[in-house]
Wavefront OBJ file of the C-alpha trace (Angstrom):
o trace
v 0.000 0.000 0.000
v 2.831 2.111 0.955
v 4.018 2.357 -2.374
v 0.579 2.912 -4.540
v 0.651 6.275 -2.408
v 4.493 6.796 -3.664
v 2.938 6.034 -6.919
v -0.211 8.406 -6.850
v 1.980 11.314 -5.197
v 4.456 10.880 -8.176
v 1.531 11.119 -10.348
v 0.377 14.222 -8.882
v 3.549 15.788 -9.025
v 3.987 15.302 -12.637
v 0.375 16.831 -13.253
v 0.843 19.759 -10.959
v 4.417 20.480 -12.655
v 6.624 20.977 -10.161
v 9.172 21.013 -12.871
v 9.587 23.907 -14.916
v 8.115 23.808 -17.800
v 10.154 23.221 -20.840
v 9.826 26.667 -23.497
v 10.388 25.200 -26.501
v 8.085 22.552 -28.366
v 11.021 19.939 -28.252
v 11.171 20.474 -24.510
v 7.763 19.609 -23.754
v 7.624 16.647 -26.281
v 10.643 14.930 -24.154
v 8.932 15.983 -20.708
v 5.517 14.426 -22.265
v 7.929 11.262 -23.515
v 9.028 11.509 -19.986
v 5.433 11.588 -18.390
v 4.439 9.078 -20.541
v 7.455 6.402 -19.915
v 6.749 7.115 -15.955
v 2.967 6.912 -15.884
v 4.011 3.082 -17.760
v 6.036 2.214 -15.136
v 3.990 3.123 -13.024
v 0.441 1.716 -14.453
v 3.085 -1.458 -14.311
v 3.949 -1.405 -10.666
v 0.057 -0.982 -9.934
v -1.190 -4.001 -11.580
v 1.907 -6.092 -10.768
v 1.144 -5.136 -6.912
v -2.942 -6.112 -8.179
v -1.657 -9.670 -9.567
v 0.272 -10.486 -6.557
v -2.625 -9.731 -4.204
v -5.080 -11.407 -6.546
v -2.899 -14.307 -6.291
v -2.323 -14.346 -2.589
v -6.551 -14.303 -2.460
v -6.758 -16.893 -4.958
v -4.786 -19.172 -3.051
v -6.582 -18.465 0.420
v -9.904 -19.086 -1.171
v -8.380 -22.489 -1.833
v -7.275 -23.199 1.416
v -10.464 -21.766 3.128
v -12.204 -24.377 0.752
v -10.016 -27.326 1.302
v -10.745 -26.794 5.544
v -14.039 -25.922 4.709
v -14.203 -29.690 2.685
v -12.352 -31.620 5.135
v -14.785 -30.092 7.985
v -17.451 -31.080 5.879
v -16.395 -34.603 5.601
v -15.497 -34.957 8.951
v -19.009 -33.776 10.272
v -20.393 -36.609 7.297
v -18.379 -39.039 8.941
v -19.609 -38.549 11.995
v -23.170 -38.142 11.280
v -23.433 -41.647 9.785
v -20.670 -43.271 12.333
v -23.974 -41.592 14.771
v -26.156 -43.134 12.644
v -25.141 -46.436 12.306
v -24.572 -47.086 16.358
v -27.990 -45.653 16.314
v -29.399 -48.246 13.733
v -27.117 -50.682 15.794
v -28.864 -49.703 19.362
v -32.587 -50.422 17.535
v -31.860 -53.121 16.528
v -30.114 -54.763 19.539
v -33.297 -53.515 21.196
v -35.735 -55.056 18.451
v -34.179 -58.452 19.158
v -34.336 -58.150 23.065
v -37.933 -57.143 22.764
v -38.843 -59.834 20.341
v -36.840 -62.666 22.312
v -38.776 -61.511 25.563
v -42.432 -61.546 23.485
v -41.400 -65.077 21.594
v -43.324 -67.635 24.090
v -41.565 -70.060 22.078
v -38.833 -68.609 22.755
v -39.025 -68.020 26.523
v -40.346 -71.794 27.481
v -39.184 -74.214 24.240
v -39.749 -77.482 26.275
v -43.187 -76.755 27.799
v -44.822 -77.895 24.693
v -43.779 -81.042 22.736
v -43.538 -81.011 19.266
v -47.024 -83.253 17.387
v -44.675 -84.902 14.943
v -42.643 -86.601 18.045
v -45.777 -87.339 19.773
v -47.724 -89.511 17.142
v -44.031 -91.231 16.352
v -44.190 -93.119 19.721
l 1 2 3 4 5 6 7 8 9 10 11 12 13 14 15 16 17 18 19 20 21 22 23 24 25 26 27 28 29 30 31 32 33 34 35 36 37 38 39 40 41 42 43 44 45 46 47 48 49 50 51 52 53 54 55 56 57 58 59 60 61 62 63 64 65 66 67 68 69 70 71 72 73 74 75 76 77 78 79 80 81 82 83 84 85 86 87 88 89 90 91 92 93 94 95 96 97 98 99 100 101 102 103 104 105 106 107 108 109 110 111 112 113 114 115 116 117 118 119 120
């Protein structure tokens, strides 16, 4: 920033004349040649200074969006790790529930199978 200012006050320098002003034609051809060569350099300075901090953003942005994937990722991750204990907690209490409601299941020798019974 410090030298944009160094820039612009150069600028206004040369437009304000604090040179004297050349008296023949010649003269102020060369000073405009002068002017001109100046106002290049610096135009140049200006946008090389623009590139560098366009480049600098650029490759924040980047980084900001690589984080910003890998955080998103990570919270994915962990909503279906959450998920899947969750699924795995239902179920675990789906089979608890049906092997307590099962009467089969709770007394299997109470009732004897017909098949075994007309066998004998």
């Amino acid at each position: 920033m410090p030298k944009l200012f160094e820039i612009l006050l150069s600028l206004c320098l040369l437009s304000i004349g604090c040179s004297g002003e050349p008296d023949t034609l010649r003269g102020q051809a060369e000073q405009a040649q002068q002017e001109l060569e100046e106002a290049r350099e610096d135009a140049a300075s200006i946008i090389a200074e623009s590139e560098e901090n366009a480049v600098e953003i650029v490759a924040d942005a980047r980084e900001e969006a690589r984080e910003q994937i890998e955080d998103a990722k990570r919270e994915a991750s962990e909503a279906v790790t959450d998920a899947e204990q969750k699924l795995e907690r239902k179920i675990e209490a789906l089979k608890q529930s049906t092997v307590v409601d099962d009467p089969k299941q709770t007394n299997p020798v109470a009732e004897p199978d017909q098949a075994s019974t007309s066998l004998q």
